[in-house]
N, C-alpha and C positions, 0 to 999 in steps of 0.2 A: 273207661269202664268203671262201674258204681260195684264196688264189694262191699254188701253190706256181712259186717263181722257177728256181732251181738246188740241184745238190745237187752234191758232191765226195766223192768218197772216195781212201784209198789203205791200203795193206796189208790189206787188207779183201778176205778169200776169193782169188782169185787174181790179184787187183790187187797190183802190187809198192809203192816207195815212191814210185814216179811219179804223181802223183795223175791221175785220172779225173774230167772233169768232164763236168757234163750240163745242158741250157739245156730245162727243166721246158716253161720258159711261151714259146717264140719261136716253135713249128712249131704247127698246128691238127693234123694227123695226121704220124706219124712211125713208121716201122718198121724195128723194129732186129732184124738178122740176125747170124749167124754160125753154124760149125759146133759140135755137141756138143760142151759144155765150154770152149768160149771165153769164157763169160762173162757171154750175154750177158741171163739174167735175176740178174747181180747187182745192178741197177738196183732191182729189188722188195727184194730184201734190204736193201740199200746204205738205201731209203726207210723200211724196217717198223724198221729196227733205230733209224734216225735216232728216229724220233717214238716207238714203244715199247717199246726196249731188246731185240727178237726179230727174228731175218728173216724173210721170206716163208715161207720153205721152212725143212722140220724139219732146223734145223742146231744142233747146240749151243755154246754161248757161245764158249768156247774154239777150235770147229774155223773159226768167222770168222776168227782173228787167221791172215796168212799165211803156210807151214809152211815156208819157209825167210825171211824175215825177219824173221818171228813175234817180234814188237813193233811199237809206234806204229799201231794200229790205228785209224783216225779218220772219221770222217764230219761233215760239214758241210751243211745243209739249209735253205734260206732259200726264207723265207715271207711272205706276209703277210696277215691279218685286217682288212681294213676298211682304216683309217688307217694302223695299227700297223706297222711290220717287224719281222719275225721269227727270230734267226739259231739252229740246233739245232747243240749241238757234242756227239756222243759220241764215246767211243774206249775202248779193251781196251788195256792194257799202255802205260804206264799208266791205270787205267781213269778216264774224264772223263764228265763231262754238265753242261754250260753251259746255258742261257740267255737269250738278248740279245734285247732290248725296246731296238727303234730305237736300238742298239748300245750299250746298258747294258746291263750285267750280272742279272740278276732276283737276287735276295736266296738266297743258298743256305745260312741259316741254317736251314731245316726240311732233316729228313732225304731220302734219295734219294728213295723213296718217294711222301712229298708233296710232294718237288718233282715228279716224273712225274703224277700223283694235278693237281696246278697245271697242268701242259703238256695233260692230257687233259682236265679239266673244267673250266679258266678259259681256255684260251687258246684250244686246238680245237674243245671241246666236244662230240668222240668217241673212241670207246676202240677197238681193236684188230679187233674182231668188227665193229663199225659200219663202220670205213675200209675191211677187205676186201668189206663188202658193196656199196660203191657206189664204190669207187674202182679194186679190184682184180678180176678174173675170170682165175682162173689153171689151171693143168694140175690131172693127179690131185691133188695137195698141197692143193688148195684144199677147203673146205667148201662147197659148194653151198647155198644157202637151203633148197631142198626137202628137203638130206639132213639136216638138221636137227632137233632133236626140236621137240614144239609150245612149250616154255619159251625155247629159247635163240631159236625164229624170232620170238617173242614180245618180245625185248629186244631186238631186231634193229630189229625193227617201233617200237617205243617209243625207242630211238634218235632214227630217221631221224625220228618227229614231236614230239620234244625232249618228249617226255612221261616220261621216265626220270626228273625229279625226284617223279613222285607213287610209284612205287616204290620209291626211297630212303625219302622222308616216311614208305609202308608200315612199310617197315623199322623205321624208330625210332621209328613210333607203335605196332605190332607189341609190339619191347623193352619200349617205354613200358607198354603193355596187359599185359603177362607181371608187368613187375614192380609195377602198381599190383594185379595179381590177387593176390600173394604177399603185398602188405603189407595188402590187406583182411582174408586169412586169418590173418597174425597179430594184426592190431587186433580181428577179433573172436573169436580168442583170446583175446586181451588181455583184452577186454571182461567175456566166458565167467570166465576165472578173476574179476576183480572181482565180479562178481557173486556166486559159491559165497564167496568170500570175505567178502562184506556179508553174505550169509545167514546164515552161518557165527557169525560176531559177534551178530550180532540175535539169534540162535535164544539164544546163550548168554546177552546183554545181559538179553533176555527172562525167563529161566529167573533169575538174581538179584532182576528187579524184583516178580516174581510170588509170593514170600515174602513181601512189603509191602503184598500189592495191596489188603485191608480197610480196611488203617490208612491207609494211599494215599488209597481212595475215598470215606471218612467226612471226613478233611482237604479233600478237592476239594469234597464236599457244605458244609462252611464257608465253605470260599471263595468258592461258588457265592451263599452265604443273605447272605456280606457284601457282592458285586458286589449283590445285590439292595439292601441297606440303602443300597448307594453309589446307585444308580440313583434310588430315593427321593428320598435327600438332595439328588440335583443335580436331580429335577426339582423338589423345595421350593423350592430355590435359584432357578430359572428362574424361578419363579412371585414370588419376592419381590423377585427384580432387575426383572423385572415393573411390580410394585406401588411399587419404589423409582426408578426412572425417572421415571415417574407424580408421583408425591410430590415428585419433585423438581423436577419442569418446573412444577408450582403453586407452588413456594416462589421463580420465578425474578420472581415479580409482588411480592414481600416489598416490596423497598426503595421500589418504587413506590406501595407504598398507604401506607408511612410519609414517605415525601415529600408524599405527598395530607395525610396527616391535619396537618402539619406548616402548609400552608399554609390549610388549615378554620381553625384555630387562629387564624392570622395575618386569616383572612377576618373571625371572630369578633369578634377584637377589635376590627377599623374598624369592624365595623359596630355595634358598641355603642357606639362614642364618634361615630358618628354619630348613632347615634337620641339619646341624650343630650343632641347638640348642638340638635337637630331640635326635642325636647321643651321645651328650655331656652329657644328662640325662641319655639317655641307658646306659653309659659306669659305671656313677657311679652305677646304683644299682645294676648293673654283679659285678661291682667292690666291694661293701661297704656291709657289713650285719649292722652295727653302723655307729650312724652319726660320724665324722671326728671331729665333731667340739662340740657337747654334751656328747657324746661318748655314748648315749642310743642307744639299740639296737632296729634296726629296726624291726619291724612286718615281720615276713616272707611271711602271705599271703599278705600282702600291697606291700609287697617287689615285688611279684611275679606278682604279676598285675598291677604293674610300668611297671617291664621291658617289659611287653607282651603287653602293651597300645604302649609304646614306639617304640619296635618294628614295629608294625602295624603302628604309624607313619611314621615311614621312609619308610617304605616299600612303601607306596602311597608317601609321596614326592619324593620318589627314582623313581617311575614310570613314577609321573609329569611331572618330570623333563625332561624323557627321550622327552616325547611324546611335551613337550615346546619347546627343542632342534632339534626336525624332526620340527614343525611348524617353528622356527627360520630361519633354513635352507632355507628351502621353501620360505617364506618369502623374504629372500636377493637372492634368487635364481627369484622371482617374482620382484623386484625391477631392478635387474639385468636387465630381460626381460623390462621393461620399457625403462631402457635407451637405448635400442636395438631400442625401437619402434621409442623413441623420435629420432634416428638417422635416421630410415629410413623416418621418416616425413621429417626432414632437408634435406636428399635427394632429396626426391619427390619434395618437394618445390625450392630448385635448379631446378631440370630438368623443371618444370615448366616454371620459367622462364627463362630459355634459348629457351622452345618453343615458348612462350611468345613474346620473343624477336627478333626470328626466324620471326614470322607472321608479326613484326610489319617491320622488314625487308625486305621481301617479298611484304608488303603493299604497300613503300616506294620503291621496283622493278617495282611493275606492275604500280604504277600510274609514274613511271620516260617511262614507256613503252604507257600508253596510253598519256602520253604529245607527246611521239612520233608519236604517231600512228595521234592526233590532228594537229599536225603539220604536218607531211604528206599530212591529209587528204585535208589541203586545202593550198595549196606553199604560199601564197601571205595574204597580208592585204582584199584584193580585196577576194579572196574568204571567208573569215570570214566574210565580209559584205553581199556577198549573203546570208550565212550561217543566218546571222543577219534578213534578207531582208525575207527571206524564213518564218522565225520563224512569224517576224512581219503581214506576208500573213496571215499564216495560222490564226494567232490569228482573224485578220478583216473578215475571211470566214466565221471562228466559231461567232463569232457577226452578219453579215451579211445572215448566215442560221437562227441564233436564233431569228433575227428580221423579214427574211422571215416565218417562222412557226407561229409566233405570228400575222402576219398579215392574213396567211391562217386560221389561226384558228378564228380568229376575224370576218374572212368575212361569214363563215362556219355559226355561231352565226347569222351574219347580214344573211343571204340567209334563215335562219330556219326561223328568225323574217318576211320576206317578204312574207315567201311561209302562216305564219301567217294572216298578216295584207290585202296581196291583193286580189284581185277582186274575186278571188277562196277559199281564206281560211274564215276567219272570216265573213266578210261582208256579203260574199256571204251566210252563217250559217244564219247569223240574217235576212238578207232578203228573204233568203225561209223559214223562220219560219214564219214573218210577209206575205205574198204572199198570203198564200190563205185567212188571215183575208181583204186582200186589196179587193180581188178579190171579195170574199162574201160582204163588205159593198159595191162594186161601183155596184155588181146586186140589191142589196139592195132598193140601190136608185132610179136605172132606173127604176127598177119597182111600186116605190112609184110615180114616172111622169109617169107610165103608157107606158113605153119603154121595153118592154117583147123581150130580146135579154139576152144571155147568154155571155159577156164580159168576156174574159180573158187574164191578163199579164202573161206574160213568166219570167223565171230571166234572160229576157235580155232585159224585159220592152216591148217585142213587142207584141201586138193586138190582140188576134182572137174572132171574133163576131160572133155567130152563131144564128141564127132565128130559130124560132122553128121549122121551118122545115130540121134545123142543116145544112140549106143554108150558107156558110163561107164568111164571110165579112171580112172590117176593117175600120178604122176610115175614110178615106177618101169618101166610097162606099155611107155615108150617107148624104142626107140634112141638109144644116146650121143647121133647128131645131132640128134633130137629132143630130147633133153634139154638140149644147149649152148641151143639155140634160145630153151629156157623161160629158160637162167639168163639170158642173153644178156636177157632180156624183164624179168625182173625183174630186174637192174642198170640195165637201162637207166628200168625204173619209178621203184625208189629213191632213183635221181639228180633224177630230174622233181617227186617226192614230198619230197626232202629242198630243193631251190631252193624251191616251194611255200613250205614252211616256214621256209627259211631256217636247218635244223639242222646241215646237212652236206653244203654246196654249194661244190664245187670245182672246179677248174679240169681237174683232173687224173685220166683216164682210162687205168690199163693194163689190158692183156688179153694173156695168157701163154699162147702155144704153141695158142688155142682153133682155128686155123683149118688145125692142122698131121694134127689126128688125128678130130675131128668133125664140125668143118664140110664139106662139098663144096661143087666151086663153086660152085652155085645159093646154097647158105646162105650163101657170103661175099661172093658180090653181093649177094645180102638186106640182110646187115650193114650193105654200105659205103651202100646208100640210106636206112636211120638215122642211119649217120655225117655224110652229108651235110646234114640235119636238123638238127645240131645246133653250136650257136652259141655264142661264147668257150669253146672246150672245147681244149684239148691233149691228145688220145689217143695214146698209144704201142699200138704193136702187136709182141710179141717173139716171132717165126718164123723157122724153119729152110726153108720154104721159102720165103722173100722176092723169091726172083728171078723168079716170073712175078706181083708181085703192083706191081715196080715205078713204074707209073703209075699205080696208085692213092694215093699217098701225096705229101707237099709235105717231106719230108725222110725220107733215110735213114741211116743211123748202123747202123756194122757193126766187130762185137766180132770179135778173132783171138787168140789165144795167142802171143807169142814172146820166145823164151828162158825157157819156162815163167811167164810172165807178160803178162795179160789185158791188152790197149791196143785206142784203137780206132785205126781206119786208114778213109783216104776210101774211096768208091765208085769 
């Protein structure tokens, strides 16, 4: 909320150098009189010029400063926002505009400008047309909302429900929409000429290679019959690597059946010098009934159970032997087979690589065939630079599409955001949400002043009045006093409608000269039981006839003229 405190001026319209002060926020209603030309709406001026460099009333720049001591023109206006204090300093001759944030100076390195541009959209967060509509109700000079076209009662409206920034966004998504439609149309320019361009090239590229195309196509029929011959050859090759894997995993038993036959060998011989030993015993107890060499006579049943053990020995190593002898065999006969294998490996692994050799052959055919075929295709250096030229096209196409799609897609985004933000999407959402509270508080009021008329806005902000006999009006069909009534109805909505919000809620209420020429009494009694309604409010009221209104107010403050300069003076 905007608490406006006090405000000062001096040389300022018919203020001398005695400065003029005013206490904004101490009285709840206050009515300030004087006669014509004392002065006493330079209060509205003294405020419009503080906060937007204009005063209330069509005056120009220069006729503010005062015409006999015309210099030091100054105003002073303090405020405050929430936490914040606020202090506004302008003046004409020398010309000033200050700043002060809780008595710092704000930064006035951006131009006036955006420092004003700062004071209306950071610190107030309303502009000129917004503050007359909810803080100010003044004489003829003023704009009325009704008299208004449907655009500007439209930003009035968007104001007061701080909806003004999707109209901005409009704006620059707008710009934004304008200029990504400019740079599609020259990308797919762009694109257009690359394209007659690559055609252009090819057609001619084409037209050199077509002199060759026989000699071209009987070369490609080569190359074709030698990919066949390669084709062959590798699947020879699969088939013998195949075969040689195979071969190889049999030769991996090699060392093992010559380690076998190594220890056959080794079996062999024990057991030959065992049968020998075996036989050598048999022979003597067939042979000997006494030892040879004791000369005792042997045991005969010992005797006989030697040669029969004996026996029975040979007879199994004699068998051993045989069945050693059939494995032996076998064995050199499996070895044998080995070195078969090992040969046909060494084989295969030749023919391999003579197919091996063959493709790479072949390799070293076809590409001696497409140099040819290269060279054919384009006679000259000159056609390799198209060749060149072609390639380099196509690449900037494929860049020049991929920046075209990226800009269609971008603008795609920006059209969803517009159809968003404008006058139909969003806004339009919040302000027919807000519409019929609008509508309800401005019957509200008319009916609190005793104006029994059915008032309706449209969302397109325009009028219909209907009398209770549902007789159709509109804002013009009425008398002045009827019409203050409405404006009266709807300031006093937009105040109700801007606290709601929270966009332009202040403290601070004038109304100029309304009760000197439209209202009659019934309507200023109307008034004052609204005013009574209403709470933390400071209204001024500035009238020429103040003097039978005296009991209606908790301060009066009365403007006079003398020595040709505005001062106030008591009651």
């Amino acid at each position: 909320m905007i608490i406006f405190h006090n405000i000062t001026w001096k040389n300022f319209l018919s203020t001398g150098n005695t400065p003029i002060s005013v206490n904004l926020a101490e009285q709840p209603t206050t009515l300030i009189i004087g006669t014509n030309g004392s002065g006493k709406s330079t209060l509205l001026d003294a405020i419009c010029f503080a906060l937007f460099n204009k005063p209330f009333r069509i005056i120009k720049k220069d006729q503010m400063v005062n015409t006999i001591n015309n210099a030091d023109t100054v105003v002073e206006l303090n405020f405050s926002v929430g936490p914040k204090k606020y202090k506004v300093v302008r003046g004409i001759k020398p010309n000033v505009f200050e700043i002060y944030q809780d008595g710092i100076l704000i930064n006035q390195d951006a131009s006036t400008i955006d420092y004003q541009k700062h004071l209306e959209k950071n610190i107030m967060k309303l502009n000129y047309r917004s503050f007359c509509q909810v803080v100010i109700l003044g004489s003829s000079l003023y704009e009325p909302f009704m008299k208004m076209r449907a655009r500007n009662r439209r930003e009035v409206i968007e104001e007061i429900l701080d909806i003004k920034v999707f109209q901005n966004m409009n704006y620059l998504l707008k710009s934004k929409q304008n200029d990504l439609t400019k740079d599609i149309t020259t990308l797919r320019h762009q694109v257009d000429l690359i394209e007659n361009k690559v055609e252009l090239q090819e057609k001619h590229f084409n037209e050199l290679q077509g002199r060759d195309t026989d000699a071209i196509s009987k070369k490609k029929e080569d190359i074709e019959k030698a990919h066949t011959h390669k084709r062959d050859y590798m699947t020879r090759i699969e088939s013998l690597n195949k075969e040689l894997n195979e071969n190889e995993q049999k030769l991996l038993g090699k060392t093992k059946t010559k380690d076998k036959f190594t220890q056959l060998h080794k079996l062999e011989a024990k057991i030959d010098q065992n049968l020998k030993t075996h036989k050598k015993t048999l022979k003597f107890f067939e042979d000997n009934t006494s030892c040879p060499t004791c000369t005792q006579e042997i045991e005969q049943g010992f005797r006989q159970t030697k040669i029969s053990e004996e026996k029975d020995a040979v007879i199994k190593l004699q068998d051993g032997y045989k069945k050693l002898l059939t494995e032996i065999t076998n064995t050199e006969e499996e070895i044998l087979g080995f070195d078969n294998i090992a040969q046909k490996v060494r084989t295969i692994e030749t023919n391999v690589a003579k197919l091996t050799t063959s493709i790479d052959e072949i390799k070293r055919h076809t590409d001696r065939i497409q140099d040819e075929i290269d060279r054919l295709s384009v006679e000259d250096a000159g056609g390799l630079n198209i060749k060149e030229e072609i390639a380099k096209l196509k690449r900037e196409l494929v860049d020049a599409n991929v920046q075209k799609d990226n800009v269609i897609e971008e603008k795609k985004y920006i059209d969803i955001l517009r159809q968003i933000v404008d006058d139909s999407g969003a806004r339009a959402q919040i302000i027919k949400k807000y519409l019929p509270v609008m509508n309800k508080l401005i019957n509200q009021y008319l009916q609190s002043m005793d104006f029994f008329v059915s008032f309706h806005l449209d969302e397109e902000f325009k009028e219909t009045v209907r009398s209770r006999h549902m007789d159709t009006f509109n804002y013009n069909n009425f008398s002045e006093g009827e019409k203050m009534r409405i404006d009266l109805s709807l300031l006093f909505t937009w105040r109700s409608i801007a606290k709601m919000k929270n966009s332009v809620n202040t403290n601070l209420l004038i109304l100029d000269e309304i009760f000197d020429s439209s209202l009659d009494g019934q309507g200023t009694d109307d008034f004052f039981k609204i005013v009574k309604g209403l709470t933390k409010e400071n209204i001024y009221i500035i009238s020429h006839k103040g003097d039978i209104m005296f009991d209606k107010f908790t301060n009066i403050i009365k403007f006079e003229k003398y020595q040709n300069f505005t001062r106030i003076v008591d009651v």
